[in-house]
C-alpha positions as CSV (number, residue, x, y, z in Angstrom):
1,X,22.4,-4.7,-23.0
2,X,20.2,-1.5,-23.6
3,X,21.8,1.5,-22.3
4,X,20.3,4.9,-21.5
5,X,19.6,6.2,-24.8
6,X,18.3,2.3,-26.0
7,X,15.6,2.3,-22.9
8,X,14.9,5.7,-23.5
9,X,13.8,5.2,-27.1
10,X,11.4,2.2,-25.7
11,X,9.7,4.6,-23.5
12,X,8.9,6.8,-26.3
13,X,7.4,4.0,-28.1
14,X,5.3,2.2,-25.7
15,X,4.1,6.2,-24.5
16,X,3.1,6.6,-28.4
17,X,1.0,3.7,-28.5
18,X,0.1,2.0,-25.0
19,X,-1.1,5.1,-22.9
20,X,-4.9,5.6,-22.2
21,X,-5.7,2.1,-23.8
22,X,-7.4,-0.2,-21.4
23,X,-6.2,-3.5,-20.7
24,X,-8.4,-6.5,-21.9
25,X,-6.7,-9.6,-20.7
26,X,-2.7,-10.6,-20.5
27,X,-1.3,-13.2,-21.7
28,X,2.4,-14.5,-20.3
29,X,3.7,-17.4,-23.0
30,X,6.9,-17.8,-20.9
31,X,6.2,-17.2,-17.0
32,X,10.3,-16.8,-16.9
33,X,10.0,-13.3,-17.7
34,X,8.2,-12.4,-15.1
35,X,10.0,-11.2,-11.4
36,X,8.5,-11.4,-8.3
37,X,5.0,-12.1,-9.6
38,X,2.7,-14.7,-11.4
39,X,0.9,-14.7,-14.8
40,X,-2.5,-14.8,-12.6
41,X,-1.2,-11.8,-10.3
42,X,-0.1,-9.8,-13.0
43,X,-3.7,-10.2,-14.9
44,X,-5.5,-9.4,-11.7
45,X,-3.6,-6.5,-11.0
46,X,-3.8,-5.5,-14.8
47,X,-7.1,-6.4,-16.3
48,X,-9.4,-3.4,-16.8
49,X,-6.3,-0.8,-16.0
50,X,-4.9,1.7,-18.4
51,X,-1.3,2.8,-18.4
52,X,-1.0,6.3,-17.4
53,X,2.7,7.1,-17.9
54,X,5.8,6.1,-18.9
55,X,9.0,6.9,-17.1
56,X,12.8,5.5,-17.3
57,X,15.0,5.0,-14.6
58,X,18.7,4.0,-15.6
59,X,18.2,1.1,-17.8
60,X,14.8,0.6,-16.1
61,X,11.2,1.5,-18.2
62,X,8.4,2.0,-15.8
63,X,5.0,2.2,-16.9
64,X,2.5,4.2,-14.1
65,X,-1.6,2.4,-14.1
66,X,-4.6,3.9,-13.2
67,X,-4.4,1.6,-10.1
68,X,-2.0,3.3,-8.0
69,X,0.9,0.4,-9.6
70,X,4.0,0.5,-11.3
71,X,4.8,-2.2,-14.1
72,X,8.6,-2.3,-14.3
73,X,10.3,-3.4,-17.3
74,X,14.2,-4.5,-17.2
75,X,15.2,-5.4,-20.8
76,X,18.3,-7.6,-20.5
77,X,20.2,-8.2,-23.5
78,X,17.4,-9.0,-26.3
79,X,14.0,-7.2,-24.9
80,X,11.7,-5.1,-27.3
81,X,8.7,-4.0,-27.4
82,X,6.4,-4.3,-30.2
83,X,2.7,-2.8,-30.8
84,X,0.1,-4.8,-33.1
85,X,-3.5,-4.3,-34.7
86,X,-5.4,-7.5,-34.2
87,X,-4.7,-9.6,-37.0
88,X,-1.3,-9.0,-37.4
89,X,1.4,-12.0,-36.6
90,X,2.7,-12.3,-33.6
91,X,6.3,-11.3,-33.3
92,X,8.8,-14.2,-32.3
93,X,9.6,-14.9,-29.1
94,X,7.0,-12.9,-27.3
95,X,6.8,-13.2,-24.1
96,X,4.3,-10.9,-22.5
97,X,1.4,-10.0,-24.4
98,X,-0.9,-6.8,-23.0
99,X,-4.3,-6.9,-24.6
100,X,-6.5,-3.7,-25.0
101,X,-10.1,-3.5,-25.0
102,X,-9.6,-1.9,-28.7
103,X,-8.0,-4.8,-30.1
104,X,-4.2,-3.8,-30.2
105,X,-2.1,-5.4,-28.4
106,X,1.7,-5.0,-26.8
107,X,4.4,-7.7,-26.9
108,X,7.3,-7.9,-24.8
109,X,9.6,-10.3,-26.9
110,X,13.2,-11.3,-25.7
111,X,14.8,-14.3,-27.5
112,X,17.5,-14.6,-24.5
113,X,15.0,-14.4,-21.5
114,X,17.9,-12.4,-19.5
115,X,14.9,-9.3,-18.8
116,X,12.1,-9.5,-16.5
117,X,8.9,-7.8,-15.6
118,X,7.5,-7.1,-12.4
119,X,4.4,-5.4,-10.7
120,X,4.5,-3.5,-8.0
121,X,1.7,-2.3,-5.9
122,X,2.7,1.1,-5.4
123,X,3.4,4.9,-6.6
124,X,7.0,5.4,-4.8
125,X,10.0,4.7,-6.9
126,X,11.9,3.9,-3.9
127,X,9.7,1.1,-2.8
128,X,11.3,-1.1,-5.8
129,X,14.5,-2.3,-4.4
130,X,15.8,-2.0,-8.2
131,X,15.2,2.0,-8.6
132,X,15.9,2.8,-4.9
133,X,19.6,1.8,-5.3
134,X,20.2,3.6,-8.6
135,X,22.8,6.9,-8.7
136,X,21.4,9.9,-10.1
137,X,20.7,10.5,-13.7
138,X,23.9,12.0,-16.1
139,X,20.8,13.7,-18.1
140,X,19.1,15.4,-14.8
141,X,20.0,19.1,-14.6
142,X,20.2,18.1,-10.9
143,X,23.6,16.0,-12.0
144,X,26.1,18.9,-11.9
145,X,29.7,19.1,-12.5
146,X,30.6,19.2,-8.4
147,X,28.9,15.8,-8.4
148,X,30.4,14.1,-11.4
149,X,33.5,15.2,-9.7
150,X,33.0,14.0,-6.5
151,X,32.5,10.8,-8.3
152,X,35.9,10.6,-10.3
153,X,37.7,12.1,-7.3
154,X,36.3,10.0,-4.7
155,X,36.8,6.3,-6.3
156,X,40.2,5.0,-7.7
157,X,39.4,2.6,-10.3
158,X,39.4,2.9,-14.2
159,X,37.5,5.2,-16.4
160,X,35.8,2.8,-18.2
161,X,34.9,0.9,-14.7
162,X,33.8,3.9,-12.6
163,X,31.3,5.4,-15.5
164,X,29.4,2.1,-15.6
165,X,29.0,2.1,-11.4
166,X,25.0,2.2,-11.4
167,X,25.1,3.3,-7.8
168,X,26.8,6.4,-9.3
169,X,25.8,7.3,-12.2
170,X,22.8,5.4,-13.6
171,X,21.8,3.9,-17.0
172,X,25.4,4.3,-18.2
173,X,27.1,0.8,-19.7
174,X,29.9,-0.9,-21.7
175,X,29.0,1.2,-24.9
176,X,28.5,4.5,-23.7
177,X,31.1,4.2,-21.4
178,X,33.7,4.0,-24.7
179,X,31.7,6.4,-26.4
180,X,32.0,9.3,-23.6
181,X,35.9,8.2,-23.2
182,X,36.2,8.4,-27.6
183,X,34.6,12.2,-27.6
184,X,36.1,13.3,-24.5
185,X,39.8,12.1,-25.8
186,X,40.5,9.9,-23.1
187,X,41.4,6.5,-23.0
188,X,39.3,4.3,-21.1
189,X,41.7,2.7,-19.2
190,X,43.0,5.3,-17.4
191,X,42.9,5.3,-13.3
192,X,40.7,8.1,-12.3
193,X,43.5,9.4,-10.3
194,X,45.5,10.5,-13.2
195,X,42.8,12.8,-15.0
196,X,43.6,15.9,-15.0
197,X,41.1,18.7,-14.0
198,X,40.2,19.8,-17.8
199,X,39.6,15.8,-18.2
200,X,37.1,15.8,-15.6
201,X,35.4,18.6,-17.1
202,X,35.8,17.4,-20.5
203,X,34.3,14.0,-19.7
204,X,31.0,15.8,-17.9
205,X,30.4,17.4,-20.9
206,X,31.2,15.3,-23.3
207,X,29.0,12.5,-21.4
208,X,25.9,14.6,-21.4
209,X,26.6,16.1,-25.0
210,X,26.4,11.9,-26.1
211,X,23.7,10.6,-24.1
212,X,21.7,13.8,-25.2
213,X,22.5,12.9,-29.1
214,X,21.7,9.7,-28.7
215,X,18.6,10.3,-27.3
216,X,17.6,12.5,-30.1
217,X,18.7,9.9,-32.6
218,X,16.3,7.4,-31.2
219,X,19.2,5.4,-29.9
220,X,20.2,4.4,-34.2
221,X,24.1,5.4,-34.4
222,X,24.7,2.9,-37.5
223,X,23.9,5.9,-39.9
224,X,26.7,8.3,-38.1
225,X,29.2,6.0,-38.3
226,X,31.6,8.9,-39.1
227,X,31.0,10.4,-35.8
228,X,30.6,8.4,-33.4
229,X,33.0,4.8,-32.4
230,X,30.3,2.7,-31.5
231,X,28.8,1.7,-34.8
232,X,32.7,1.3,-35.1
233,X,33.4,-1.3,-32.4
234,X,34.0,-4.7,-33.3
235,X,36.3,-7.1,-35.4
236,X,38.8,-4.2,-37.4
237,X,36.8,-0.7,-36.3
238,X,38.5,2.2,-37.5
239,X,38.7,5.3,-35.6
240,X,36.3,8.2,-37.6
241,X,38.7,10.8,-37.2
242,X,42.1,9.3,-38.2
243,X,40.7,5.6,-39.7
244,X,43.5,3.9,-37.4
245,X,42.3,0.4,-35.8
246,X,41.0,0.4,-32.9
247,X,42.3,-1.2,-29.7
248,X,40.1,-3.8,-28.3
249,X,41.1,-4.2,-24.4
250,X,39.8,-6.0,-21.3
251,X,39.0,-3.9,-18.6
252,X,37.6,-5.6,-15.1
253,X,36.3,-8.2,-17.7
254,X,34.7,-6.0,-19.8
255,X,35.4,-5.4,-23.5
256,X,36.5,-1.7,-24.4
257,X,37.3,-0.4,-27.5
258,X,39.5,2.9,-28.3
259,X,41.4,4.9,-30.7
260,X,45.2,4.4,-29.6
261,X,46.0,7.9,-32.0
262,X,43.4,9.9,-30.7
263,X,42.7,9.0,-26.9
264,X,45.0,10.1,-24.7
């Protein structure tokens, strides 16, 4: 599922080339997608509106209108976005189709149907059930150490377990969980009760020195394989540092990968 730096890099894109264009008609090829809504609702509330902004929340995209409403965007497993001049094929599997008055258009495409899309008539954040539940933000400057501590100190779980908590710490999952554990040097399995102080610290920083190169990296880690583990996990991953295997564990029924050498 698209993590932080994943939904972050599809904000980018839809703000490069959706914003300011106004919306000619929408088209919904698979009503499934959509949450709390209707293909006919969501082209009266569209049609005629630009987007005005673009804004992630967690693994959340949402997309401000002219019209006082929010578009939210939840990507699942398989969701993209794709922009195209008319004339151009249609990607596969679109599902959502936003048609400007200029002849481009936006696709929402997801193969697996597990995202959705909703409308909501409003400009508060906290009126979508979805965002008004969500922890703060590991990127916020507002996120400081005292509160990522409070967090490891105050819940006795795993590691891997309490980092993906969304009511915690938002837009955090399976993949960047084992990533902040790799560069911090701590296994992921560890109770949160045994870390030591300098862990704690060392996994605050470590998490926002990740997310933050992510982010910069447009979310692509395949081409720093020698840096990072998780273009590494999978079927016989090697640890970049020493090149040992990695050990592929269940943890509260998610799958976790670490180096046994060099997490501790």
């Amino acid at each position: 599922m698209p993590e932080l730096p994943e939904v972050e890099a599809k904000r980018r894109y839809l703000a490069a080339n959706a914003l300011g264009r106004k919306i000619d008609r929408i088209s919904v090829p698979d009503k499934r997608i959509l949450d709390k809504t209707t293909p006919t609702a969501l082209s009266r509330g569209l049609k005629g509106a630009c987007f005005t902004d673009a804004e992630r929340r967690a693994k959340y995209l949402l997309v401000r209108t002219d019209r006082n409403s929010i578009l939210l965007i939840h990507f699942g497993l398989t969701g993209a976005l794709f922009f195209r001049e008319r004339g151009e094929p249609k990607p596969r599997f679109s599902k959502a189709e936003f048609y400007f008055e200029d002849g481009y258009c936006l696709h929402y495409t997801d193969p697996r149907l597990f995202g959705k899309i909703a409308l909501y008539e409003t400009t508060d954040d906290d009126d979508i059930p979805e965002i008004a539940k969500l922890g703060p933000e590991p990127l916020s400057r507002g996120f400081t150490f005292k509160m990522f501590n409070d967090v490891i100190r105050g819940h006795k779980t795993t590691l891997h377990q309490v980092l993906m908590v969304q009511e915690l710490i938002s837009g955090i999952g399976n993949e960047y969980s084992d990533e902040i554990a790799y560069q911090a040097g701590v296994r992921p399995d560890r109770m949160t009760t045994s870390l030591s102080d300098a862990e704690v610290r060392r996994l605050y920083d470590k998490m926002k020195w990740v997310l933050k190169q992510a982010v910069n990296l447009n979310a692509e880690l395949d081409g720093w394989a020698d840096r990072f583990l998780i273009p590494n996990r999978g079927k016989d991953g090697e640890c970049p540092r020493t090149h040992d295997k990695l050990t592929k564990k269940t943890i509260a029924g998610r799958t976790s990968y670490f180096c046994p050498t060099c997490q501790k």
